[in-house]
Every structure is written in structure tokens, then in C-alpha cells.
gemmi code that builds the backbone of each chain (N, CA, C; Angstrom):
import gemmi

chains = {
    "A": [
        ("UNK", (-92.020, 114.514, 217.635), (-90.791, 115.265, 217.364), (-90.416, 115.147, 215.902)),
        ("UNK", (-90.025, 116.635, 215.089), (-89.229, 116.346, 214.110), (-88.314, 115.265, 213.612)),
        ("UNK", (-87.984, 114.797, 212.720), (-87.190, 113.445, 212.605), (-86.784, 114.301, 210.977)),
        ("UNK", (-85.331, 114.176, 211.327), (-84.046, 114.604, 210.032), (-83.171, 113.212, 210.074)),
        ("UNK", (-83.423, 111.956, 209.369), (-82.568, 111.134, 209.033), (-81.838, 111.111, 207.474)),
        ("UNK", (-80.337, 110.957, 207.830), (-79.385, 110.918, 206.854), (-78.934, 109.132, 206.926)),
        ("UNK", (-78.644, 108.435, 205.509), (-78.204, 107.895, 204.800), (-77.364, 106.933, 205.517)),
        ("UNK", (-76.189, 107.673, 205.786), (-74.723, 107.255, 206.749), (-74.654, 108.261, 207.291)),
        ("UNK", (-73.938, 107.499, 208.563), (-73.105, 108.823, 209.186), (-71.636, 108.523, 208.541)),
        ("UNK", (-71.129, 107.404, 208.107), (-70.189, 107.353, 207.638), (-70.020, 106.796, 206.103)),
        ("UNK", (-68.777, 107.709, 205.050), (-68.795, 107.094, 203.850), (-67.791, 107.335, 203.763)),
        ("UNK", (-67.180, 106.454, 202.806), (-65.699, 106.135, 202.249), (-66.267, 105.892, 200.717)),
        ("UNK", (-65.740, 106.735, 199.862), (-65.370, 106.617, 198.525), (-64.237, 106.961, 197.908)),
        ("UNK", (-64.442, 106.485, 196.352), (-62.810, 107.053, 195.809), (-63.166, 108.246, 195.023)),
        ("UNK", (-61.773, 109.014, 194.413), (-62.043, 110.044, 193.397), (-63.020, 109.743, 192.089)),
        ("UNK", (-63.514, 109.829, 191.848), (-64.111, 109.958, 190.273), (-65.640, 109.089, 190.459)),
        ("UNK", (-65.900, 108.613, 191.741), (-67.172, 107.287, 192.530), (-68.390, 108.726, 192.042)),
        ("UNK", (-69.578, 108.410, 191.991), (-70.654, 109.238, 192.045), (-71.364, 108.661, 193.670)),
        ("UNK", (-71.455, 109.563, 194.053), (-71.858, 109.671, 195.404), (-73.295, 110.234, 195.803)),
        ("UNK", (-74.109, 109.437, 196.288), (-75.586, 109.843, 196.784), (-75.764, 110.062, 198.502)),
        ("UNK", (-76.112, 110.983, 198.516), (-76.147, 111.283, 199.977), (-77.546, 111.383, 199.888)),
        ("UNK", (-78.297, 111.130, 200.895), (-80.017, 110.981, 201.104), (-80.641, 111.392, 202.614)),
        ("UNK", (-81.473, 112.439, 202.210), (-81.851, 113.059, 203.735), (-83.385, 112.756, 203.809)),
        ("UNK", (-83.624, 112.441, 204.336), (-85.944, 112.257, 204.543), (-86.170, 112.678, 205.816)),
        ("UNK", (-87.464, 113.297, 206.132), (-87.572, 114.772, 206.868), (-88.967, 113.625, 206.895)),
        ("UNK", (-89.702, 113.542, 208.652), (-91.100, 113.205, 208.666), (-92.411, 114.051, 209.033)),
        ("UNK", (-91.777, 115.226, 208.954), (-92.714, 116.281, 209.438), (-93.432, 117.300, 208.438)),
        ("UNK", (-93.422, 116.899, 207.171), (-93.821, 117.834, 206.263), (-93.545, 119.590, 205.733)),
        ("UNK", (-92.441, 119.181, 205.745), (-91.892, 120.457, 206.110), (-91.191, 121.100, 204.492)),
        ("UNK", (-91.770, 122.142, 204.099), (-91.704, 122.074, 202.770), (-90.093, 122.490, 201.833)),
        ("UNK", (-89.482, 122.779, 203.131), (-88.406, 123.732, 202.518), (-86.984, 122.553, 203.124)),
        ("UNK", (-85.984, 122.120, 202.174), (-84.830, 121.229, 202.858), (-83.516, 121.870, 202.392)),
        ("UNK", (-82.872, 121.640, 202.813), (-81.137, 122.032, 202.487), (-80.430, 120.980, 202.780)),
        ("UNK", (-79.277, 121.427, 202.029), (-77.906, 120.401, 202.020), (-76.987, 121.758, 202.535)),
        ("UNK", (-75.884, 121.426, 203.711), (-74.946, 122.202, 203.951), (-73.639, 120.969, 204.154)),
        ("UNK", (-72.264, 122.071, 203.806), (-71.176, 120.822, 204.880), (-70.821, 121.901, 205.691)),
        ("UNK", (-69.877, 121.098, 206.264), (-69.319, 121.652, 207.436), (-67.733, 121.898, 207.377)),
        ("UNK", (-67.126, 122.461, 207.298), (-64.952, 122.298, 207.698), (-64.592, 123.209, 208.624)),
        ("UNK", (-64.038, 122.651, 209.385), (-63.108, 123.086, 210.356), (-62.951, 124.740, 209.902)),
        ("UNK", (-63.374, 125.835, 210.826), (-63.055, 127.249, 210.852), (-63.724, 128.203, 209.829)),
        ("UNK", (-64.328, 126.870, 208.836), (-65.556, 127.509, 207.927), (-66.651, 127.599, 208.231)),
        ("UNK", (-67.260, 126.921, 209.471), (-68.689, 127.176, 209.543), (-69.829, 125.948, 208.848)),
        ("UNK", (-70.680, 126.506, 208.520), (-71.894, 125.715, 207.462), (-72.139, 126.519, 206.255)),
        ("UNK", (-71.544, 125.939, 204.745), (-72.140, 126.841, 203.778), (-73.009, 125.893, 203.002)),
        ("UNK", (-74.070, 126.769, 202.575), (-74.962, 126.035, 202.114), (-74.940, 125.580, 200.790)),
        ("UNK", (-74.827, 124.123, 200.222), (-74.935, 124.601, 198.692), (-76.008, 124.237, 197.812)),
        ("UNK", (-77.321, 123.729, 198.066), (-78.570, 123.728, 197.434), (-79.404, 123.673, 198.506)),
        ("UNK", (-80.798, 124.562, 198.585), (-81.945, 124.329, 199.316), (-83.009, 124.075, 198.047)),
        ("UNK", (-83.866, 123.092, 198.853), (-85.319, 122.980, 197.949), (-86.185, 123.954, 198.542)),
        ("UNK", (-87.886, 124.498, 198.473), (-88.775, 125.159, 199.133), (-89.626, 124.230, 198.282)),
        ("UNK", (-89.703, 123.591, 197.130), (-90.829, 122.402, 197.054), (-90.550, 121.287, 196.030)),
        ("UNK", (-91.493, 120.458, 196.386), (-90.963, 119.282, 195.293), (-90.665, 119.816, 193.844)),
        ("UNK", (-89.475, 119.623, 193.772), (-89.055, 119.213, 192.234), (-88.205, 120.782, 192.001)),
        ("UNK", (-88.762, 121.520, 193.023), (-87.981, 123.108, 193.412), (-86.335, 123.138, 193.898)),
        ("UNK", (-85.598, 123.748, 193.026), (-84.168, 123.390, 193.903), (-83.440, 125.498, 193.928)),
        ("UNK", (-82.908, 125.261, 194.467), (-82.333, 126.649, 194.354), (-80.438, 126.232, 195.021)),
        ("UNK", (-79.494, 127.243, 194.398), (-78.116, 127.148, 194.497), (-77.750, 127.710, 195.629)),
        ("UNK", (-77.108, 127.312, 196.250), (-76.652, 128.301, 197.344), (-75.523, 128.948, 197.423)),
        ("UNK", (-74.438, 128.786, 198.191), (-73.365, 129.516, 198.189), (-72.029, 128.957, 197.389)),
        ("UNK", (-72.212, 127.333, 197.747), (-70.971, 126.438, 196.938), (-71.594, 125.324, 196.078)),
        ("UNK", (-72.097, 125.472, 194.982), (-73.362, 124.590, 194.564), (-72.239, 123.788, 193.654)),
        ("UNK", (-71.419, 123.955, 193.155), (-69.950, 123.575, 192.065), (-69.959, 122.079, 192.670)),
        ("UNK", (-69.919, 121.104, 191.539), (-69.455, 119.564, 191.373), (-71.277, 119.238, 192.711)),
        ("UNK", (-71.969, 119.847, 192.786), (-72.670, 118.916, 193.512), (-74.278, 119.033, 192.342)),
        ("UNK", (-75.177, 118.094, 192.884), (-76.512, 118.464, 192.083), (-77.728, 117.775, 192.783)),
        ("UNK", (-78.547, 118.049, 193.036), (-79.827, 117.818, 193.874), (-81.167, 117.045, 193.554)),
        ("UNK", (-81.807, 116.306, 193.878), (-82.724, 115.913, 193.735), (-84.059, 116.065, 194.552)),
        ("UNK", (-85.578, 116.690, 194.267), (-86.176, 116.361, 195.065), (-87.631, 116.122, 194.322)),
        ("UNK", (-87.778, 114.425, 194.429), (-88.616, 114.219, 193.874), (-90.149, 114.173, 194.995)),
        ("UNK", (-90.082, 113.717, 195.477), (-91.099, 113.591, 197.236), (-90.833, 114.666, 197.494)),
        ("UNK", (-91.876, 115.175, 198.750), (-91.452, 116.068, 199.377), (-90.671, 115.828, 200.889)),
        ("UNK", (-90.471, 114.539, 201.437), (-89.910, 114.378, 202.418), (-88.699, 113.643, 201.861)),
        ("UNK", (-88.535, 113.513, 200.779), (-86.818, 113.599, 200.268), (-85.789, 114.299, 199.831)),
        ("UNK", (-84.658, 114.365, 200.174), (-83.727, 115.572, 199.166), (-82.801, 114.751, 199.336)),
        ("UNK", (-82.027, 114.862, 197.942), (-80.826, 113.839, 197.760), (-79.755, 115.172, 197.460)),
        ("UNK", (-78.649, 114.697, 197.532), (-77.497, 115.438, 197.158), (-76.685, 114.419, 196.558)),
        ("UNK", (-76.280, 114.776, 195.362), (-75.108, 113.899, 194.512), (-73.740, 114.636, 194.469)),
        ("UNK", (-73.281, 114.207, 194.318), (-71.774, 114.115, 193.793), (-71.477, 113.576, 192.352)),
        ("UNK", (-71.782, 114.206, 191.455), (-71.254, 113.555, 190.291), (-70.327, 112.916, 189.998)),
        ("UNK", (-68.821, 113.286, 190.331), (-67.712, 112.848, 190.363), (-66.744, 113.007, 191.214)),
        ("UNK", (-66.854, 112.370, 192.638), (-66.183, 112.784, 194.174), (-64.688, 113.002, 193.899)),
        ("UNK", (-64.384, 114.428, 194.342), (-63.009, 114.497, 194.808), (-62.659, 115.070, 195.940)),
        ("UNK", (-61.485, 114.617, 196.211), (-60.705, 114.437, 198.064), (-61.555, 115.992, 198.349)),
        ("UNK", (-61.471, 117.300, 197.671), (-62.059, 118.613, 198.139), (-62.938, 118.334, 198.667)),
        ("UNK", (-63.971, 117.380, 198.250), (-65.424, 117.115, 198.932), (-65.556, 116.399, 200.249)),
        ("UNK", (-64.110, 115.987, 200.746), (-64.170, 115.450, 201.552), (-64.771, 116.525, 202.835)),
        ("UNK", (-65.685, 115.819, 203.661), (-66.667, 117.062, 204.395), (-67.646, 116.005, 205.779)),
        ("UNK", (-67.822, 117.095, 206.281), (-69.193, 117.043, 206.780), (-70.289, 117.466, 206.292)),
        ("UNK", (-71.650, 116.557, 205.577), (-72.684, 116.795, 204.748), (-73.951, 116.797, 206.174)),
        ("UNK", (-74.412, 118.311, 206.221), (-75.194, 118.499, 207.111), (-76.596, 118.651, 206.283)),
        ("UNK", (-78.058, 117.769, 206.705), (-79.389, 117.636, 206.235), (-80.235, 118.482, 207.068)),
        ("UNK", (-80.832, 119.679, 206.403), (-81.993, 120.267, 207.376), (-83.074, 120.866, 206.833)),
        ("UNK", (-84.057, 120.645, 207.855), (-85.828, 121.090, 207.045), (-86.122, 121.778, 207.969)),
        ("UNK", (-87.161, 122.338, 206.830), (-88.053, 124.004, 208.133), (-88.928, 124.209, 207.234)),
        ("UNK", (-89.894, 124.603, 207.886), (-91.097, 124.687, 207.570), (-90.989, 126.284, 206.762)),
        ("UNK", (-92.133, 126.673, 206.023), (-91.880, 128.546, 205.131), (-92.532, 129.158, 206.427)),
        ("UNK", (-91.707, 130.417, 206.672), (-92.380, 131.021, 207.369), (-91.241, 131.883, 208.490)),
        ("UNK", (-91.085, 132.623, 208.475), (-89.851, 133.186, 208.851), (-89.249, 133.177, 210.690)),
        ("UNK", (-90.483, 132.662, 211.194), (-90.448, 132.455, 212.754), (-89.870, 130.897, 212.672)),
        ("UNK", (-89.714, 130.069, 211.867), (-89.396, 128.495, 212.192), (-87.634, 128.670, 212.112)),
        ("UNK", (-87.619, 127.277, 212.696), (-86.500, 127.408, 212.821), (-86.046, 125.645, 212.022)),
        ("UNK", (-84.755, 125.600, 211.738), (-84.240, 124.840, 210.546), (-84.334, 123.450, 212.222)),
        ("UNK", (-83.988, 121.869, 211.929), (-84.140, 120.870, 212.147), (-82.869, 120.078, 211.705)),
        ("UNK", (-81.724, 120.015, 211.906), (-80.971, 119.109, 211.399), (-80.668, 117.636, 211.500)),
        ("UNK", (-80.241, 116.603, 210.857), (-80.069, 115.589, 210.506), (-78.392, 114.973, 211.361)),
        ("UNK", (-77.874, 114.164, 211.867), (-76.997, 114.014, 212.394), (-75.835, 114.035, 211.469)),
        ("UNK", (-75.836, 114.205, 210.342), (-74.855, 114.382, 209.131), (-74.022, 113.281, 208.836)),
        ("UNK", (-73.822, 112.856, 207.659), (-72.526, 111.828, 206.975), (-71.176, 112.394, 206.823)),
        ("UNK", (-70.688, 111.826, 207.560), (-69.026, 112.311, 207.321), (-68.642, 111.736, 206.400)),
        ("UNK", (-68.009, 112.505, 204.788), (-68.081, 111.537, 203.879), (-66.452, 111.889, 203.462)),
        ("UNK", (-65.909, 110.644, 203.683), (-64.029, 110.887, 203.073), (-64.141, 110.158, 201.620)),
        ("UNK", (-63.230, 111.019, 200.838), (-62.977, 110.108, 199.102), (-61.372, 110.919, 198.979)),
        ("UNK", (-61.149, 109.544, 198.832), (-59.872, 108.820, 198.727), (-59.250, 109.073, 197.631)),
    ],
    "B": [
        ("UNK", (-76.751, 143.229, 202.095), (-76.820, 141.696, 202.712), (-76.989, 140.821, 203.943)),
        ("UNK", (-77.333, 139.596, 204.141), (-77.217, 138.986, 205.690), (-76.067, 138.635, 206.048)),
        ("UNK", (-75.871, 138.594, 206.709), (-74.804, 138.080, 207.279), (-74.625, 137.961, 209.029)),
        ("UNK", (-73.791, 136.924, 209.471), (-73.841, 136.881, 211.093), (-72.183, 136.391, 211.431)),
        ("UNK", (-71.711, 137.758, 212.726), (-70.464, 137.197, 213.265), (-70.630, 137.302, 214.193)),
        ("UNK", (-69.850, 136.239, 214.841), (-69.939, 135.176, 215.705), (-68.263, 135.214, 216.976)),
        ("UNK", (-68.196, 135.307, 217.797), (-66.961, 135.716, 218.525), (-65.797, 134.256, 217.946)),
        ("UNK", (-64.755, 134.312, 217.798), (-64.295, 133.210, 217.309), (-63.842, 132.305, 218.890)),
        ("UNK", (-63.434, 131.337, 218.698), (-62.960, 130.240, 219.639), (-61.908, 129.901, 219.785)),
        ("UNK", (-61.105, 128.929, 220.159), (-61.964, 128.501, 220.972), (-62.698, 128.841, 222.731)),
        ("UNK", (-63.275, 128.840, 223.298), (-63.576, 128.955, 224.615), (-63.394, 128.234, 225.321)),
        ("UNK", (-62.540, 128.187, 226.731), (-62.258, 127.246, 227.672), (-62.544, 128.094, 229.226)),
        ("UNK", (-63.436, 127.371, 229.479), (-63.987, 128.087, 231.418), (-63.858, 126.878, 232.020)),
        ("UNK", (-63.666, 127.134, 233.250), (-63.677, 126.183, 234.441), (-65.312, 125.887, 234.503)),
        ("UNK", (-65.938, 124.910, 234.839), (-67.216, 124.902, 235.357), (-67.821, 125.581, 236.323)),
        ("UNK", (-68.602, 126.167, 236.370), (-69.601, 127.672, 236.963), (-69.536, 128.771, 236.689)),
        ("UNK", (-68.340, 128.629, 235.751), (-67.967, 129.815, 234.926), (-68.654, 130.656, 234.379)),
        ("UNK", (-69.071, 132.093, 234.436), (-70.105, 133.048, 233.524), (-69.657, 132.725, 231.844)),
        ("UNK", (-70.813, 132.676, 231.104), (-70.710, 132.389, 229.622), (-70.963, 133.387, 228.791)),
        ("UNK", (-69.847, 134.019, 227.712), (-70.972, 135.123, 227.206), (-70.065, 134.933, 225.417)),
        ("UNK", (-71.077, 134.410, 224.959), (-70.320, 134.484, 223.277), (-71.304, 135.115, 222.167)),
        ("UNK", (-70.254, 136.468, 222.131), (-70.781, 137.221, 221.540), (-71.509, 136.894, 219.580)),
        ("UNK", (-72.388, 137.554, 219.429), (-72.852, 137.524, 218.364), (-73.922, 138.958, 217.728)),
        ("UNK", (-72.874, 139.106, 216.206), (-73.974, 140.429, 215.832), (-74.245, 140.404, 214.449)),
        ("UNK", (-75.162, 140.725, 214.120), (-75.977, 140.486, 212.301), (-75.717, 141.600, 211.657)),
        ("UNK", (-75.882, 141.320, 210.731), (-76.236, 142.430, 209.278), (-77.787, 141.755, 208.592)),
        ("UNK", (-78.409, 142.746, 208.696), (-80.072, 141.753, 207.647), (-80.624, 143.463, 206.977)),
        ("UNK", (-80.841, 142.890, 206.015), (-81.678, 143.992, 205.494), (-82.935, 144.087, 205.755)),
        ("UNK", (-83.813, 143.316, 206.512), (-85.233, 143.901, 207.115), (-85.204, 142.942, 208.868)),
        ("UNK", (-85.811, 142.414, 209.062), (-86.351, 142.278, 210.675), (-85.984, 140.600, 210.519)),
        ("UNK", (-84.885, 140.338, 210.469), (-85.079, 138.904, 210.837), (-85.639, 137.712, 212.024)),
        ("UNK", (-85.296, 136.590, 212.241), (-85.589, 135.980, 213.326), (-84.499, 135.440, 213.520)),
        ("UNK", (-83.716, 135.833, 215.043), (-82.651, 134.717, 215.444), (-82.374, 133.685, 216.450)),
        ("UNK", (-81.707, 133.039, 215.971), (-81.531, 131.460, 216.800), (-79.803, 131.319, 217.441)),
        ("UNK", (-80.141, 130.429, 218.111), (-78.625, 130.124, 218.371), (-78.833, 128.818, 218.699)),
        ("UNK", (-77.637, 127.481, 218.028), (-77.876, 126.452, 218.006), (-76.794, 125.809, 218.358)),
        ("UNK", (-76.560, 124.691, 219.008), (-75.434, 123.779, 219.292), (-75.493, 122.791, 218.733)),
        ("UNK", (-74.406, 122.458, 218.835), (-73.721, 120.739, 218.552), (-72.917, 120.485, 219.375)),
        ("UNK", (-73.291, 118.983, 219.563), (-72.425, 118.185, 220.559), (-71.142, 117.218, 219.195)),
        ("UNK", (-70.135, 116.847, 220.311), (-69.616, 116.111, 219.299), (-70.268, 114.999, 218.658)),
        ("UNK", (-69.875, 114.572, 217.348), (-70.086, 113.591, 216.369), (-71.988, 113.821, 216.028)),
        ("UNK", (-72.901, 115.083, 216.585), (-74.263, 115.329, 216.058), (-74.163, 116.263, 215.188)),
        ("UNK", (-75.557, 116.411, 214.544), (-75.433, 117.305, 214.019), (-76.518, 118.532, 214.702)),
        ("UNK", (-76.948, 119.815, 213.739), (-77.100, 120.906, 214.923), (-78.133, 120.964, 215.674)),
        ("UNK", (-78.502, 121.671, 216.623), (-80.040, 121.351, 217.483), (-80.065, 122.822, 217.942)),
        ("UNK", (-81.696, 123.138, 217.440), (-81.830, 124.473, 217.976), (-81.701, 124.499, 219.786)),
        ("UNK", (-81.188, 125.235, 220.423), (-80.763, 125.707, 221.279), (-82.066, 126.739, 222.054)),
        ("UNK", (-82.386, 128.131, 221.298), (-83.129, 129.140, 221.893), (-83.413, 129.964, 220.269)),
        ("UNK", (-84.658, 130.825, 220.707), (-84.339, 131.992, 219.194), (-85.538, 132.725, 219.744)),
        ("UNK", (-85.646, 133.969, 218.966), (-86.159, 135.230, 219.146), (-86.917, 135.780, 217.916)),
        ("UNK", (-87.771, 136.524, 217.652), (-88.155, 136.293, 216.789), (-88.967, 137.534, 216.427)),
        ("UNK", (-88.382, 138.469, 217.502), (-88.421, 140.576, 217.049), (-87.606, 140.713, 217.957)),
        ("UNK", (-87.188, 142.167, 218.003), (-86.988, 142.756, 218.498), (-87.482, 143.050, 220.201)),
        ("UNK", (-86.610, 143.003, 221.279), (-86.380, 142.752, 222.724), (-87.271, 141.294, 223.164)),
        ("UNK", (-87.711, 140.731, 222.384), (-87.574, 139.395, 222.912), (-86.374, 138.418, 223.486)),
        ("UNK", (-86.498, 137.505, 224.255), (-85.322, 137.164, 225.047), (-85.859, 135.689, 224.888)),
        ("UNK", (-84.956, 135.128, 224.371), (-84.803, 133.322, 224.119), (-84.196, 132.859, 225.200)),
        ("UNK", (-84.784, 131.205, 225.819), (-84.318, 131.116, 227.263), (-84.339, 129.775, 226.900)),
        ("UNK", (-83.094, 128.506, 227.359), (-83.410, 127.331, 227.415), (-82.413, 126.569, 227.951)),
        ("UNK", (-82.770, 125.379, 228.896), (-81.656, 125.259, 229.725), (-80.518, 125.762, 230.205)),
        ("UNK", (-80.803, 126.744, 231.079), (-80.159, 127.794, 231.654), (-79.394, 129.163, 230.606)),
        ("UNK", (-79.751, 128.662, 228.824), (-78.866, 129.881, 228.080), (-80.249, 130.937, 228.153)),
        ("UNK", (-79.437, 132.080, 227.704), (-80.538, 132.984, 227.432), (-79.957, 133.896, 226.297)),
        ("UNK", (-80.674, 134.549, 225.264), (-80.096, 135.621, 224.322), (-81.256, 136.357, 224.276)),
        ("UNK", (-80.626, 137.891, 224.304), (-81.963, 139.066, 223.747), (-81.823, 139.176, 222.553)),
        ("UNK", (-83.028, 139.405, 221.416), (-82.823, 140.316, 220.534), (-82.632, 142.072, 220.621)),
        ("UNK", (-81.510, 142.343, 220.168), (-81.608, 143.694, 220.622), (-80.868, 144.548, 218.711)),
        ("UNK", (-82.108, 145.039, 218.945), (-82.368, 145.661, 217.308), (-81.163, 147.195, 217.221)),
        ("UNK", (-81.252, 147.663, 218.193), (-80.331, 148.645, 218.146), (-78.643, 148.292, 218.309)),
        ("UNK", (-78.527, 146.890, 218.752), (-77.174, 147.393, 218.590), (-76.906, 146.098, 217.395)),
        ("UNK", (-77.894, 145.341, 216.732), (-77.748, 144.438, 215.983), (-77.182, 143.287, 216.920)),
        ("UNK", (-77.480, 142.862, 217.849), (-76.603, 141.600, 217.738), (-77.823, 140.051, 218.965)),
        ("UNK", (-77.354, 139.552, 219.352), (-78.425, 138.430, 219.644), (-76.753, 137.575, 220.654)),
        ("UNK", (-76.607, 138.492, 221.630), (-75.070, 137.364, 222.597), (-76.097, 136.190, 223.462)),
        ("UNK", (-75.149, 135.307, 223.381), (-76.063, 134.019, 224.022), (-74.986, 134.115, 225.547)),
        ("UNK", (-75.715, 133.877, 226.909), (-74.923, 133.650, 228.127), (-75.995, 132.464, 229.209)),
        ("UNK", (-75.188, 132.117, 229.704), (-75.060, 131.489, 230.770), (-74.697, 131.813, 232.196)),
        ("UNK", (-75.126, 132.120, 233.373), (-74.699, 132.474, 234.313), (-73.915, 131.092, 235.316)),
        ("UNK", (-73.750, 129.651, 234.702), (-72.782, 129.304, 235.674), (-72.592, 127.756, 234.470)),
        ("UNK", (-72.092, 127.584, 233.809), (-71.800, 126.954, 232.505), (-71.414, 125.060, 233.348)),
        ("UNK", (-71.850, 124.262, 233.382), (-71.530, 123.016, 233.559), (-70.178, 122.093, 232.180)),
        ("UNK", (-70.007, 120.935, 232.763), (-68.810, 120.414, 231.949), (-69.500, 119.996, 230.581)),
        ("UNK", (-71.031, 119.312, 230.557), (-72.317, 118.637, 229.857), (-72.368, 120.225, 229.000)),
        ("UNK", (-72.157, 121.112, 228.607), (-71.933, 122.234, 227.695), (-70.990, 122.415, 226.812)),
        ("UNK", (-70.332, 121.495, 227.016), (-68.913, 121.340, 226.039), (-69.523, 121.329, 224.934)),
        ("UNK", (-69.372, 122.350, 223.791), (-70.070, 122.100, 222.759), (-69.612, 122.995, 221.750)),
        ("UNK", (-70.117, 122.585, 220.155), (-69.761, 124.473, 218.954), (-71.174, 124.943, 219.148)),
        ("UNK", (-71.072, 126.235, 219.426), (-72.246, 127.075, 219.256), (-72.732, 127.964, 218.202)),
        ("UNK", (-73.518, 128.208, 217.447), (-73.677, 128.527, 216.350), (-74.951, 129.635, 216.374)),
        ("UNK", (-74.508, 130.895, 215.658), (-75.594, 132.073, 216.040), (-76.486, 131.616, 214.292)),
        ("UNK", (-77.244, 132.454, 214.146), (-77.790, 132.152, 212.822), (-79.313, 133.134, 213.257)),
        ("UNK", (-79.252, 133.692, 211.574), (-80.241, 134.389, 211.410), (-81.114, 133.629, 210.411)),
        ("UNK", (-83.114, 133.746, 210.269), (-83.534, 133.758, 208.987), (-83.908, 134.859, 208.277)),
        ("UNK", (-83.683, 135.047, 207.421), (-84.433, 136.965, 206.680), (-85.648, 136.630, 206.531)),
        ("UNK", (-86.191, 138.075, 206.904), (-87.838, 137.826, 206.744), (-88.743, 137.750, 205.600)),
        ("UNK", (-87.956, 137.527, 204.349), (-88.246, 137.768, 203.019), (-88.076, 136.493, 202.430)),
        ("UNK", (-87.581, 135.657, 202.640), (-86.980, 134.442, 201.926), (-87.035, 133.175, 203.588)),
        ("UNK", (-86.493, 132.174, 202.450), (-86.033, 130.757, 203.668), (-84.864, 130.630, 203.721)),
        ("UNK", (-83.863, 131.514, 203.405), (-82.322, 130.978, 203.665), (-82.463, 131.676, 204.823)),
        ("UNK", (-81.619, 130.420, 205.578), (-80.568, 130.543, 207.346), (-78.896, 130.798, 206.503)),
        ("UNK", (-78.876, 132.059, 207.961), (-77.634, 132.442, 207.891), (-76.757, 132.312, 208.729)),
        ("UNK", (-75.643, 131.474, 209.285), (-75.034, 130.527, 210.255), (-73.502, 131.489, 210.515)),
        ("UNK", (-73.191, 131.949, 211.696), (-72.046, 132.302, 211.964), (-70.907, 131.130, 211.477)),
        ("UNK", (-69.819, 131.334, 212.413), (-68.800, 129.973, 211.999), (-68.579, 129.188, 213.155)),
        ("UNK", (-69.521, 129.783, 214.082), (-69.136, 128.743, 215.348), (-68.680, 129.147, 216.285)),
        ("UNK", (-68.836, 128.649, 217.679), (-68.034, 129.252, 218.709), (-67.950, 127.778, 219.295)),
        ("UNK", (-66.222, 127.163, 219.629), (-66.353, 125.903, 220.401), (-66.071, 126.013, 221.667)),
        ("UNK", (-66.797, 125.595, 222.486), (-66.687, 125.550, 224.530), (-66.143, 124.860, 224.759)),
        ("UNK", (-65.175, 124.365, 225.624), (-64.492, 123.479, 226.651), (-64.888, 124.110, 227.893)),
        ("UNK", (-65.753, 122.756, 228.872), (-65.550, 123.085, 230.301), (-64.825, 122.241, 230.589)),
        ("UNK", (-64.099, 122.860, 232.076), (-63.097, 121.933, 232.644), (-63.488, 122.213, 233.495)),
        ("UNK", (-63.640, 120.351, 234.731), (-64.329, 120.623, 236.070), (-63.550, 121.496, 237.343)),
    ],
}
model = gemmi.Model(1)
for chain_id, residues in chains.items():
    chain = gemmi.Chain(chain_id)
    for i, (resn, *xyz) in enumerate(residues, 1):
        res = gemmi.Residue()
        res.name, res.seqid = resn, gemmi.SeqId(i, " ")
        for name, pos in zip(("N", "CA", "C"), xyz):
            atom = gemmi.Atom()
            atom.name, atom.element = name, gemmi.Element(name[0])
            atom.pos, atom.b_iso = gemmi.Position(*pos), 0.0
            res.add_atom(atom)
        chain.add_residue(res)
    model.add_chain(chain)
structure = gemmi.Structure()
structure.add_model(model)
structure.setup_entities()
């Protein structure tokens, strides 16, 4: 079975903390995303990779920035956490290919204070 | 553009209740669609998906057609248990690219 492990499920930081969120994927799967989650918004996405060292912006990419050095890693930072970011940070991989379907990660609920 | 809406929530049925939460796309060529849940405190798990046109996604008792003419992909249930309590989530991929495109959710309450 696919395996999407995240970091924490839980984080507590303060305003201005730099924040690493960390997703690793064991299935080789070339393509990863970072989404959150809020109440009545849905999932917007704000960086996907499709390969190592590959990043692309998504819909809310503002105050966040990505890393993917491996290919079964993708990091998401926070440069400088504020309370806005407070979220649900959802991790998911999928293979290229337009029949697959995405794999998610149980997500970090991350509050800053 | 893509895009996917999703019937809003929340949903509350008695248990055996018929299930039907609607869902319809916008894609500019032939996508593939899914519909995915979450339970509380997880995160999402594919559910069922389709992957042309009049194919029909089936999995623990849900089922959704793709149906190209009227755009949309409704997920139902013919007798919904309390273990369904869940947000349901439609989502398309375009057949051109790797971005997923995620409605906003539909949340279930069964009550026994």
C-alpha cells in the first residue's frame, strides 16, 4: 500500500517561528503537493512538485516556499508563521499520468500563536 | 478553466437513508474523476473514480457515473449506514497536466 507520512499531526508555533512541515511518500511517485484545508474553503493548493528539485505555485503559494530535494520528500516552509497560516496542512502524491489518483497523508494541524 | 461544484452541506439522513450528493465540472478536455472522503481527524482517501466518459465508479456500496453530457460525476448510496459520517470531496484531474481539482466538500451526518 501507498504510504503518505507527515511530520506531526500536531504543531504549535508562534508568529514570526519558521516552520517546516515534512511529507515522504514510499511509493515512487513522481509528482507531490502541499494543500491546507479551512472550514467552507475546501483544499487549495499552494505548491506541487512533478520532480526532484521541480516545484510549481499553485493557487495560494504567498509566505510559503518548498523544498524537494529526494524524490520521496517535499517539505513546505513557512518562512515567517502568522496566526493566517493557522490551517490544516494536507500531503499528497500521484503518480504522472492522468488516470491516477492523488494519495494523501493524514495532515498536521498546525496553530501559531 | 477546471473547476468542480460540489452540493454544499451540511447533510444529515437517518441511517438507510438514500444518498445522493450532487457534483458537476467545468474541464477543458476529458478529465478523470474521483470522489474522496475523510473521516474525522484523517486526511483524504480515494473513495471511487472514473476515468471516461459512462464509466461508473463503485466502492463500498457508493457508486458515481461519469456522464460527459451533462458534466457532472453525483456520488449515491442506496441505504447510507452511521460508519459514513464523513466530508466528501468530488475532484477532477485534467488530462493535460497533474493538477487535482477538489470541490469544497460535502459533510454527512448519519443518525441511527
Amino acid at each position: 500500500d501507498v504510504k503518505v507520512t507527515q511530520s506531526s499531526r500536531y504543531l504549535v508555533k508562534r508568529t514570526g517561528e519558521k516552520v517546516f512541515l515534512e511529507c515522504v511518500q514510499d511509493m515512487d511517485h513522481e509528482n507531490m503537493f502541499w494543500y491546507r484545508q479551512d472550514p467552507g474553503l475546501g483544499l487549495r493548493l499552494i505548491y506541487f512538485s512533478y520532480d526532484v528539485k521541480m516545484k510549481e505555485k499553485g493557487d495560494i503559494p504567498e509566505g510559503y516556499s518548498v523544498s524537494r530535494e529526494k524524490k520521496e520528500r517535499f517539505s513546505l516552509i513557512l518562512e515567517s508563521a502568522s496566526t493566517n497560516q493557522t490551517s490544516m496542512y494536507l500531503c499528497a502524491s500521484s503518480l504522472s499520468g492522468q488516470n491516477y489518483e492523488q494519495y494523501f497523508g493524514p495532515g498536521t494541524r498546525l496553530t501559531v500563536t | 478553466g477546471n473547476s468542480v461544484t460540489q452540493m454544499e452541506g451540511p447533510v444529515t439522513l437517518s441511517e438507510e437513508a438514500f444518498l445522493t450528493i450532487n457534483c458537476t465540472y467545468t474541464a477543458t478536455g476529458y478529465p478523470s474523476l474521483f470522489w474522496y472522503v475523510q473521516y474525522p481527524g484523517e486526511g483524504l482517501q480515494l473513495l471511487l473514480k472514473a476515468t471516461k466518459a459512462d464509466d461508473k465508479g463503485s466502492n463500498k456500496g457508493f457508486e458515481a457515473t461519469y456522464r460527459k453530457e451533462t458534466t457532472s460525476f453525483h456520488l449515491e448510496k442506496g441505504s447510507v449506514q452511521v460508519s459514513d459520517s464523513a466530508v466528501y470531496f468530488c475532484a477532477l484531474r485534467e488530462n493535460t497536466g497533474n493538477q487535482f481539482y477538489f470541490g469544497t466538500g460535502t459533510s454527512l451526518t448519519v443518525i441511527p
